[in-house]
N, C-alpha and C positions, 0 to 999 in steps of 0.2 A: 455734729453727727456725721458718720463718714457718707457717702454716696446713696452707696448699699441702702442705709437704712430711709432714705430719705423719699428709694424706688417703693420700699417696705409700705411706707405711709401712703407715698401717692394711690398705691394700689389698693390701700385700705379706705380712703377717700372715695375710691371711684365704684368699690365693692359692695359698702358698708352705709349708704344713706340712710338716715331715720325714717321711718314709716315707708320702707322706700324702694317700694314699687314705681313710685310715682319719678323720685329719682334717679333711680337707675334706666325709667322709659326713657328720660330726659338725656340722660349720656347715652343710652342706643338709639336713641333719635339724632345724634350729634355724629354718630359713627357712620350710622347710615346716611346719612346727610352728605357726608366726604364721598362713601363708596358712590352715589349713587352720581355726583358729582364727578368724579374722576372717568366713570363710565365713556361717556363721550370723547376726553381727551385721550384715552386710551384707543377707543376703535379710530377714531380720526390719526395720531401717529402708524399706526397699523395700517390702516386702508391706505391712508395717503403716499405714503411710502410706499407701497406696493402699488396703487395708483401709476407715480411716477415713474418707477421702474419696471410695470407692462409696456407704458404707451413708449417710453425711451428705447427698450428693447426692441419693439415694433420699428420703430424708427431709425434705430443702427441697423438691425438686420435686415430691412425688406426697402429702406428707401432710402438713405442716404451714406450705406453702407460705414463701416469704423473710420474709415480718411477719406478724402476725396484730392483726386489732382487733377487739376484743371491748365494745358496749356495757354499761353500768350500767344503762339501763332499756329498756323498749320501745321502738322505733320501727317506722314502716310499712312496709310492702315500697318506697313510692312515694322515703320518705326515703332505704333503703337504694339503692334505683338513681342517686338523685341526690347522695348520700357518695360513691357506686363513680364516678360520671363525673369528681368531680370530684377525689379522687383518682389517676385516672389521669391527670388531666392534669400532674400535680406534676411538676417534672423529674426523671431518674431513676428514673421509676418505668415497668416493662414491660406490667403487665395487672393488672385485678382482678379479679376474683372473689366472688359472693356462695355460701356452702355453710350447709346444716341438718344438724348433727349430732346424732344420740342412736343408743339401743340397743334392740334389738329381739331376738327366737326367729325365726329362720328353719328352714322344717322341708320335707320330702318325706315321701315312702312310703318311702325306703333310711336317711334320718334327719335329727337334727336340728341346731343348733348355734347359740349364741349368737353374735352379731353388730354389728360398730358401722356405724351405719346413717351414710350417706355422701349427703346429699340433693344435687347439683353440677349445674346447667346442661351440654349438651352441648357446647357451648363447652374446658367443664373439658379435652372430649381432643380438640375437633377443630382450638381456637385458641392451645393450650399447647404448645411445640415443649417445655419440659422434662418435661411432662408424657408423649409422644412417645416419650422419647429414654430413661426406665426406666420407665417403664409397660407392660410385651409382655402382647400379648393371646395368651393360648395356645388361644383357640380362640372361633367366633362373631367375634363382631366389638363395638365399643365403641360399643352403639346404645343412648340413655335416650332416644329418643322415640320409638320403637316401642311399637303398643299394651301397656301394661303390663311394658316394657322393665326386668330389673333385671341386671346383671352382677355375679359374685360375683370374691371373690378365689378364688386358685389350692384353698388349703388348706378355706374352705369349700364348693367345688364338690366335692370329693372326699372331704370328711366326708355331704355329703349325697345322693352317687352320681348326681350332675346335668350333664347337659349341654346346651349349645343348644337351644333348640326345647321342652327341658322346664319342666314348670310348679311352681312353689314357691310358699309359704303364707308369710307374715310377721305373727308376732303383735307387737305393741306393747300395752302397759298403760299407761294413764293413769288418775293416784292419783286418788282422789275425797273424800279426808280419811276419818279414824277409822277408817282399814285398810281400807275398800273402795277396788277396784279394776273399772275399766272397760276388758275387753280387747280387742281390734280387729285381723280377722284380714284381712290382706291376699291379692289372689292377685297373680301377680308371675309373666311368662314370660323364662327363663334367655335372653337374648341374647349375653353376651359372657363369658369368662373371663380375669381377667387375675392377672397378678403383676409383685412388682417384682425378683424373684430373690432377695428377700431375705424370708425366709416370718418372721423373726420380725417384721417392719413390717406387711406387708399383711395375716395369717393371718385377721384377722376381718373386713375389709374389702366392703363391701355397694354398690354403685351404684346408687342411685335418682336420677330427674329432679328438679331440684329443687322444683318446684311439689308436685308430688306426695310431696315427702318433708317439705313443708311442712304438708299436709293430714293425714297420716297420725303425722309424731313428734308423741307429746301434746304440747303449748306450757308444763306445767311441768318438761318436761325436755330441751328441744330445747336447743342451743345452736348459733347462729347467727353466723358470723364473716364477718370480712371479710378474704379471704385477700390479700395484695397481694405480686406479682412485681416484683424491681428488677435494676436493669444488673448488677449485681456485689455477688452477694449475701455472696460471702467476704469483703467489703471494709466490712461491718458489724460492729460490734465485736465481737470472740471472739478467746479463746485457742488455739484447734486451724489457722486456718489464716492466721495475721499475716505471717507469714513462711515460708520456703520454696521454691526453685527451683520452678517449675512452678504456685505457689499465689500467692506473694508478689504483691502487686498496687500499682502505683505511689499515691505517695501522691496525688496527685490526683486519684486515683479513691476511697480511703477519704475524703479530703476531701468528695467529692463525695455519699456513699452517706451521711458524716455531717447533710450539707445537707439529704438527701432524707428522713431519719429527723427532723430536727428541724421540716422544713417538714410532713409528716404529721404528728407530734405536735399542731405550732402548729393545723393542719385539724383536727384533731378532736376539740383541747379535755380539758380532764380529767374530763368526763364517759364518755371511751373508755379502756380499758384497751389499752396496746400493748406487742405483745412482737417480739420477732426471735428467728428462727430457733434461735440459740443458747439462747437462756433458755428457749425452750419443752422443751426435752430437755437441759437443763443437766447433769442426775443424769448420763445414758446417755452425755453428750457429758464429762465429767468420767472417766467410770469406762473411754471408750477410753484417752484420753491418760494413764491411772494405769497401763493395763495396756500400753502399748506401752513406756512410759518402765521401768516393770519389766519387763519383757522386754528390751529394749536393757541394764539393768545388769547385767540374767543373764549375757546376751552375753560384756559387759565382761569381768564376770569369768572367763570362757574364756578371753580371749584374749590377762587376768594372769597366768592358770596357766600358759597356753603360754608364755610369757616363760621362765619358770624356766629353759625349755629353753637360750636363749641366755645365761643367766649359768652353766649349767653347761658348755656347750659353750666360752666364754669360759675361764672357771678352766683348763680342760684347755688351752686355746691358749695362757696363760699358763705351766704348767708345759712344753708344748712348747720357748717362745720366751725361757726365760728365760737362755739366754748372750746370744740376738740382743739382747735387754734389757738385761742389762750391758753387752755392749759399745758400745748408743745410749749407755748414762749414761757410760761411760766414755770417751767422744767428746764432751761436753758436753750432751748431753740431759737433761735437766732432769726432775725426779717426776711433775711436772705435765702437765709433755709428755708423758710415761709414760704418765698415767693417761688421756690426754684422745685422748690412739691407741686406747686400749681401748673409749671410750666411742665417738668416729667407728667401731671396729668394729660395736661393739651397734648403734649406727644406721642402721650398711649393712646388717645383717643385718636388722633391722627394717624397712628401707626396703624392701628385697629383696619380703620376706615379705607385707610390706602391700600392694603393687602388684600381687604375686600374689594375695591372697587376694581384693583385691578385683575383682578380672580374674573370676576364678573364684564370688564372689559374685554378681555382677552375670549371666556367664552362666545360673546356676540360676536367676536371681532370673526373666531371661528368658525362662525354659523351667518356670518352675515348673509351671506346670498341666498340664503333659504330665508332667512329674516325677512328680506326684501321682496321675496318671488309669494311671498304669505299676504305682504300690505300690497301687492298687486293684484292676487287674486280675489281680496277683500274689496281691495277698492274696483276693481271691474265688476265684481256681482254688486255692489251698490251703485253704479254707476251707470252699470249695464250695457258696459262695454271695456273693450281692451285695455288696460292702463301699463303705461312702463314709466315709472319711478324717474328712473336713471334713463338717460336720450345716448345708443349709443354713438350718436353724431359727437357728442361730446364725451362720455366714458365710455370705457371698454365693455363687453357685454356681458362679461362676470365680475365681478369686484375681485381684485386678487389683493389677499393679506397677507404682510411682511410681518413676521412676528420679530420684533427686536426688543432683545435685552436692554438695551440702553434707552426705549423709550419706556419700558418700565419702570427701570430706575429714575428716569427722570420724572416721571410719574410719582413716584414713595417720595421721593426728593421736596417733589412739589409742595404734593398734600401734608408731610411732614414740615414744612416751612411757613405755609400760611395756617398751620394749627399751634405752631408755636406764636407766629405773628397774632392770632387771636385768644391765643393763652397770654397774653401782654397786661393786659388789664383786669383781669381776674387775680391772676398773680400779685400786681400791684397795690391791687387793694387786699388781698390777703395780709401781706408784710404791711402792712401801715396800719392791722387793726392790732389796738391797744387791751392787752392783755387785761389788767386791772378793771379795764370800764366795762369788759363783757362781762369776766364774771362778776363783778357787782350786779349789772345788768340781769345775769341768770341765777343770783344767788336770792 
């Protein structure tokens, strides 16, 4: 019997049960069993992948900028301006940046809290559109050249009960050998507050001018980089976003970002230490993609379990359909063709189920945050207090969803594979039953 007719029967098989309501609940209990199944692994690809690529983006754009170069020894401020111009002129590259890093105690009368001091020309927010675009000022405004200008992050304005217009103290210590210490109390009026929605990045975060964060971090603990901005920063070598609807970036362009990474390199010699984006938070950037990839195999296995459903449902269609069965072999139908109707069943039902689940994944995936902000307000009127789901010390404070093509398809893929894997044995015992003994059996 050619293919064609063989989809014929399966269909008539899965359409057609005797008395059979009862059977046909059995096969859309099998379908919905998959949809509902796939649900999960569907919003979890979605979320998690957009997950990864807020907090990443927070991360290249607001704090560890696309490269970083870091000298071996001293040089003048006069050298760093004329490294920075000439750098920008490299191709592919968007802006640079000179920043003074170290750490310091910032305190008030309401209290105090440890900080990493962030020395950045005002440029850093007024000539940076990524810097813009997650940086939200929640209050004040992003001024370092105001007399004594410092803007804190979100988390430290609020350990230290400070807002605009108030004034704070910054102590910095620089060592003097054999355990003394020289400390140095700044005063600093509160101009701007900001966050990047993401409080486990920004929580210690301090803005000072950079001249003045030059004068005040001691010089044996400052660290001083050269932050540099390029056309397409995902298209620098890394594992998290090579590939991907939405991310994937023509090779001409990774060609290009490779040019732009080697001709820096060649600029500045191996007296410069140079990093990208990726290696600077390698650990943080390793430990998303371990946990999303565990997460998506959790999924998986939901939605092997759910299979069960259609080899059980299968077996029953089986014992249903086994004179229709004889009488195909007894027609010339063949074991094979037997078992291979059984299997195009498990695949329409899996087909079925997969196109629904992911229909249905994809909607939550799109409404999640209203999903979420629903079992919040549920559970604080049961609780009878505040409740947040999500801690944005650890997520960002909206869930953002990457809708990908390719994790849907892997998705139909999936559920289409383990519905054939559980069409295995229904199929099996279909072709082994013995034409002659049924219908003796039903005659």
């Amino acid at each position: 019997m050619p293919r064609f007719g063989l989809t014929l029967v399966a269909f008539r098989f899965l359409s057609g049960a005797p008395g059979a309501r009862r059977g046909r609940g059995r096969l859309a209990g099998a379908v919905l069993a998959v949809a509902i199944s796939l649900v999960p692994l569907v919003v979890v690809q979605h979320v998690a992948d957009g997950m990864i690529r807020g907090i990443v983006e927070r991360f290249v754009e607001t704090g560890s900028y696309h490269i970083q170069a870091i000298p071996q020894s001293d040089i003048s401020r006069d050298e760093w301006e004329e490294l920075s111009r000439e750098v920008l002129a490299l191709p592919g590259v968007r802006s640079t940046l000179v920043e003074h890093q170290g750490f310091g105690l910032i305190y008030s009368d309401q209290g105090r809290s440890g900080v990493t001091l962030r020395g950045v020309p005002q440029a850093f927010w007024d000539e940076d559109p990524g810097v813009r675009a997650f940086l939200e000022v929640r209050a004040g405004e992003f001024d370092l050249e105001a007399d004594r200008g410092i803007v804190l992050g979100l988390d430290v304005a609020s350990r230290l009960g400070v807002a605009p217009g108030d004034e704070v103290r910054l102590l910095t210590v620089r060592p003097l050998g054999e355990g003394r210490m020289l400390p140095r109390v700044s005063r600093f009026r509160v101009t701007g507050v900001v966050s990047t929605g993401y409080r486990d990045l920004d929580r210690l975060w301090v803005f000072i001018e950079a001249d003045r964060g030059r004068q005040i971090i001691p010089p044996e603990s400052v660290r001083t980089i050269l932050g540099v901005k390029v056309d397409h920063p995902f298209a620098l070598n890394n594992p998290l976003f090579q590939r991907g609807p939405g991310v994937l970036l023509a090779g001409g362009e990774r060609a290009r970002m490779y040019a732009t990474w080697e001709s820096l390199r060649g600029l500045l010699g191996s007296s410069w230490a140079t990093y990208t984006w990726y290696w600077l938070e390698e650990g943080r950037y390793i430990s998303f993609l371990t946990s999303r990839n565990l997460l998506a195999f959790v999924m998986a296995l939901i939605v092997a379990v759910a299979a069960v459903n259609i080899s059980s449902a299968l077996i029953l269609l089986v014992v249903e359909k086994e004179e229709e069965i004889a009488i195909l072999r007894a027609t010339g139908m063949s074991s094979r063709q037997i078992g291979e109707v059984f299997l195009l069943c498990g695949a329409v039902i899996g087909l079925g189920g997969a196109v629904l689940g992911v229909l249905l994944g994809t909607l939550v995936s799109l409404h999640l945050n209203e999903i979420i902000r629903a079992f919040e307000v549920l559970a604080g009127f049961l609780a009878g207090r505040e409740v947040d789901i999500f801690s944005a010390d650890f997520y960002l404070e909206q869930m953002p969803v990457e809708l990908s093509f390719e994790a849907l398809f892997f998705s139909i893929f999936l559920a289409l594979l383990f519905s054939l894997g559980a069409a295995l044995l229904p199929a099996r015992r279909a072709a082994a039953l013995l034409p002659d003994r049924v219908l003796r059996g039903h005659g």
